[in-house]
N, C-alpha and C positions, 0 to 999 in steps of 0.2 A: 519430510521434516515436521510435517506438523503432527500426525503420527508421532512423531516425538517427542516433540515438547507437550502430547497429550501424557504420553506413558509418566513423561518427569515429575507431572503436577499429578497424577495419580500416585506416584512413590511417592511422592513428598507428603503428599497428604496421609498417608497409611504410616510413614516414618509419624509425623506426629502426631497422630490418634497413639500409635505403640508409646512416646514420648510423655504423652498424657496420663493414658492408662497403669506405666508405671506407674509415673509420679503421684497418681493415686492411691497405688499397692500400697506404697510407704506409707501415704499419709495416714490409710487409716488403719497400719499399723500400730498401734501409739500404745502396746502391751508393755508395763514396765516390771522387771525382775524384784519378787517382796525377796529371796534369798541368794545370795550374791555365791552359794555352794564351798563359801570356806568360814564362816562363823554366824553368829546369830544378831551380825549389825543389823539395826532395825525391828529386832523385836525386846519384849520382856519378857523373862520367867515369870511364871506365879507358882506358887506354891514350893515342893520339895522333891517332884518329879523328876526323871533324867528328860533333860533337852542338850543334843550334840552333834554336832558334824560328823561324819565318816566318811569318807572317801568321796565327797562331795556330795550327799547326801546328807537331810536331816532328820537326826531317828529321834522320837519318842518310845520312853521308856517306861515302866511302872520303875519304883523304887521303893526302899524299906519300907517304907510309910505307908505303900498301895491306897492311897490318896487323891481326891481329883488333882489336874495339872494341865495348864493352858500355858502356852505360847503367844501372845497378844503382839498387835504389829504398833509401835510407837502412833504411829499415823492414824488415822478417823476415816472412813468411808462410808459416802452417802451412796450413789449412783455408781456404779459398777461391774465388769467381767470378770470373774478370777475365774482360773482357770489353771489344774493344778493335777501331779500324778501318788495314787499312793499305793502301799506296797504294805498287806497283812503279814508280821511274818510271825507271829504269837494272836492272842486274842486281840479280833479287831477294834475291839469297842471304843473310838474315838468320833470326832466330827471338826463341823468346819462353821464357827462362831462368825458372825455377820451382826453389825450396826449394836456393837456392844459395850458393857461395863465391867468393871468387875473391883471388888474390895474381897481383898484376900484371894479366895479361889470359890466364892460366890459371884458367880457372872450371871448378870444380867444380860437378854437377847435372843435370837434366834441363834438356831442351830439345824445345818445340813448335816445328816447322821451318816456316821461311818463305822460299819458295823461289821458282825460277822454275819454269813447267809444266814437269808429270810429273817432278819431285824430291821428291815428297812430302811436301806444304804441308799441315801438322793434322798430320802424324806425331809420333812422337817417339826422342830420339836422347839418348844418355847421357854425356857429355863426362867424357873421359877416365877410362873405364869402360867398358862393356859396346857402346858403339857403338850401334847400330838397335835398338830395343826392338820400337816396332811402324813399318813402312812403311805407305801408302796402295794401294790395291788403284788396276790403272791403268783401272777405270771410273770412280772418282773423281777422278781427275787434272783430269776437265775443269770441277772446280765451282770453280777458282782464276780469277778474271779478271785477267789480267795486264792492267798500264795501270789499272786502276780501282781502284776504293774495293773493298773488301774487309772484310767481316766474321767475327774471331773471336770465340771463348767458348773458356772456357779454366776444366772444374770440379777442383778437385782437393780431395780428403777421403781422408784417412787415408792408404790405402794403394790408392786408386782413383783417377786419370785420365780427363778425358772432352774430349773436344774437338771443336768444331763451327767449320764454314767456311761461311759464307754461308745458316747457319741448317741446315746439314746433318751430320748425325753422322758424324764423320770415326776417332775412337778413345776405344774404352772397354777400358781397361787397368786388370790389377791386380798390384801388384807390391812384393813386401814390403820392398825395398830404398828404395823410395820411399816406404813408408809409416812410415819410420825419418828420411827427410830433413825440414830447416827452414833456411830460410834468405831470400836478398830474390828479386826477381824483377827480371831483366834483358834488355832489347832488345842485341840482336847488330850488328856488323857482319862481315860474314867478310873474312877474306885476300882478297887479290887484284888490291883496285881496282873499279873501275868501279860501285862499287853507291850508290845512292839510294832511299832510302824517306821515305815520309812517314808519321806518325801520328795519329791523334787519337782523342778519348772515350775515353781509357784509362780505365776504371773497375772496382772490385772491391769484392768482397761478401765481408767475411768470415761462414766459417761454423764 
């Protein structure tokens, strides 16, 4: 008997550590969806660029104009996770705008570069400002899969930067200029023409 009422208070205790340990899972879960994968509630056009849904998907486009074009999120972020997939399927050359501004399609802010191979795709670049902050070294070059799905992370806190490309540390940067900025977060299209991307799971964790 007592053998048993040992075993019971050992299950019960292991029931609620498992009990707990969810109820943690969730909590700090707390990722929330910027694209809802059937319109573009929650952000703004800039400029003359193609921005649109497809099949639950959001593509940037180049258009006549072959002009910059940003996607900006209504919303402001200081501290935060995003974490997001994309998909080159014409020239890469876009990125991912952080603690930003913008009049017209003059954006103020950093920017996580999303590029084609060896342009350095997870770097970051200062728009109209200081230019290249940090490059990617060219034995990383080859972690971008051009034509495919594509995953970034993207952490930003305070005055620190971190950035991952297919689950790989790409840049940990600190820099007191950014750790003074706030603003939305916006998908690119750069000058030129010819570029296409696709998106999806954009998602961010405020912290």
């Amino acid at each position: 008997m007592k053998n048993l009422v040992q075993l019971f208070a050992i299950v019960s205790i292991l029931m609620l550590f498992n009990s707990c340990s969810c109820k943690n899972a969730v909590k700090n879960n707390n990722y929330e969806s910027l694209f809802n994968g059937k319109d573009l509630t929650g952000w703004t056009i800039n400029g003359t660029e193609k921005w649109y849904v497809q099949d639950g998907l959001l593509v940037c486009e180049s258009g006549p104009d072959k002009e910059y074009g940003y996607l900006s999120t209504n919303e402001k972020f200081k501290n935060f996770e995003l974490s997001l997939e994309f998909k080159q399927n014409a020239d890469g050359n876009s990125g991912v705008f952080f603690r930003s501004s913008i009049e017209g399609v003059k954006i103020s802010g950093w920017q996580v570069e999303v590029a084609p191979p060896n342009h350095d795709t997870g770097g970051i670049y200062e728009s109209y400002g200081r230019g290249w902050l940090v490059r990617i070294p060219d034995e990383k070059e080859n972690i971008l899969k051009m034509g495919e799905w594509n995953k970034m992370k993207i952490r930003v806190v305070d005055d620190n930067v971190k950035t991952w490309l297919n689950g790989e540390s790409m840049v940990d940067f600190t820099d007191e200029k950014i750790g003074e900025g706030y603003g939305f977060i916006a998908l690119q299209i750069h000058s030129g023409g010819g570029i296409k991307i696709e998106w999806k799971n954009i998602e961010i964790q405020r912290l």
